[in-house]
C-alpha positions as CSV (number, residue, x, y, z in Angstrom):
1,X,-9.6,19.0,-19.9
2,X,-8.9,18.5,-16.3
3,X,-9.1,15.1,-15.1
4,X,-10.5,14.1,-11.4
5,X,-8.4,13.6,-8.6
6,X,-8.9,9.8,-7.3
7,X,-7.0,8.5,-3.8
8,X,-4.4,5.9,-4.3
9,X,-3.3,3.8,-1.5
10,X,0.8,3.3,-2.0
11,X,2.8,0.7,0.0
12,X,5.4,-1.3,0.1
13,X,8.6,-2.1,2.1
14,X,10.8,0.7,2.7
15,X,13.9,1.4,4.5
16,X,12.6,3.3,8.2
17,X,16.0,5.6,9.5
18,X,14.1,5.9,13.2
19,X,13.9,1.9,13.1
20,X,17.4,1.0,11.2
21,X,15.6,-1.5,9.6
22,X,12.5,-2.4,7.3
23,X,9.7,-2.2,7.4
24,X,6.1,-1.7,5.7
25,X,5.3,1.8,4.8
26,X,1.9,2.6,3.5
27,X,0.5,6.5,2.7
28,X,-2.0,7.4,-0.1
29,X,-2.0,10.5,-2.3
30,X,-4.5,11.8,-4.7
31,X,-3.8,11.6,-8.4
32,X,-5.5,11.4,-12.1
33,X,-3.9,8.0,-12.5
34,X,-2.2,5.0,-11.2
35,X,1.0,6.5,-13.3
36,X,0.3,9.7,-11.9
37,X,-0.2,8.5,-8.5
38,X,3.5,7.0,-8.4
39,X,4.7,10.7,-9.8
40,X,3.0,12.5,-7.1
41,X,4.0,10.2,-4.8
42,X,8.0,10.2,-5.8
43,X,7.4,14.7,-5.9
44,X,5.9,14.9,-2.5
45,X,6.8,11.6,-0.2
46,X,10.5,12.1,1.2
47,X,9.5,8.0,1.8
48,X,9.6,7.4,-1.6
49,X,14.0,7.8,-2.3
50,X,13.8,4.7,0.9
51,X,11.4,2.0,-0.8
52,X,13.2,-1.4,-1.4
53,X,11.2,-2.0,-4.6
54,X,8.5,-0.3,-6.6
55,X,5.6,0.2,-4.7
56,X,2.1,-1.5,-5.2
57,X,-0.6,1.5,-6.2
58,X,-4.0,0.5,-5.5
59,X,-7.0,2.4,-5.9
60,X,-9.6,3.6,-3.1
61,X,-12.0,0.5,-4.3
62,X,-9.5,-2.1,-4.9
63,X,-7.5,-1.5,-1.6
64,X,-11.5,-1.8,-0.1
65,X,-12.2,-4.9,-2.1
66,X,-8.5,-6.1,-0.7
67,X,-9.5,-5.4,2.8
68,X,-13.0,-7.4,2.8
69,X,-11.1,-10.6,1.6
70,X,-8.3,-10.0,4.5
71,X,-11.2,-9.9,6.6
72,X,-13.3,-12.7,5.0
73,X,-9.9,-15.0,4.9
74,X,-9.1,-14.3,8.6
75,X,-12.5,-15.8,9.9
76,X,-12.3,-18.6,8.0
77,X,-8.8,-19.5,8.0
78,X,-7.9,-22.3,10.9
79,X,-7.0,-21.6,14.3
80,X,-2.7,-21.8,14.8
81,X,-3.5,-24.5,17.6
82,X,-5.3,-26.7,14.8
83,X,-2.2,-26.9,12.1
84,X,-0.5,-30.6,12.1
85,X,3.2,-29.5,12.7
């Protein structure tokens, strides 16, 4: 039986040659799995041989669910000029 693909959002920090340094690297790929997603991703990414640590896998509704609190957080959260320091 044939499973469905899905999209998978994959980041994480990864080594950038062009840069010299790190920085974050984000791509998706579709996949059957989260499992498979990180297989695909390893196959086909030439990214994947400079990631500093495993990558986080998300899928198409939890990086969406992710996004809306980023959102939500950065409307609420205090103004710089209004933190004690």
């Amino acid at each position: 039986m044939n499973k469905k693909l899905e999209k998978f959002y994959i980041s994480g920090m990864a080594w950038i040659p062009s840069y010299r340094d790190f920085d974050q690297y984000d791509t998706t790929v579709e996949a059957t799995s989260k499992e498979n997603a990180i297989e695909v991703f390893n196959k086909t990414n030439g990214m994947a041989s400079f990631m500093k640590n495993k990558p986080c896998v998300q899928t198409e509704q939890e990086w969406s669910e992710m996004m809306v609190r980023l959102q939500n957080f950065s409307m609420t959260a205090p103004s710089p000029k209004n933190y004690n320091v």
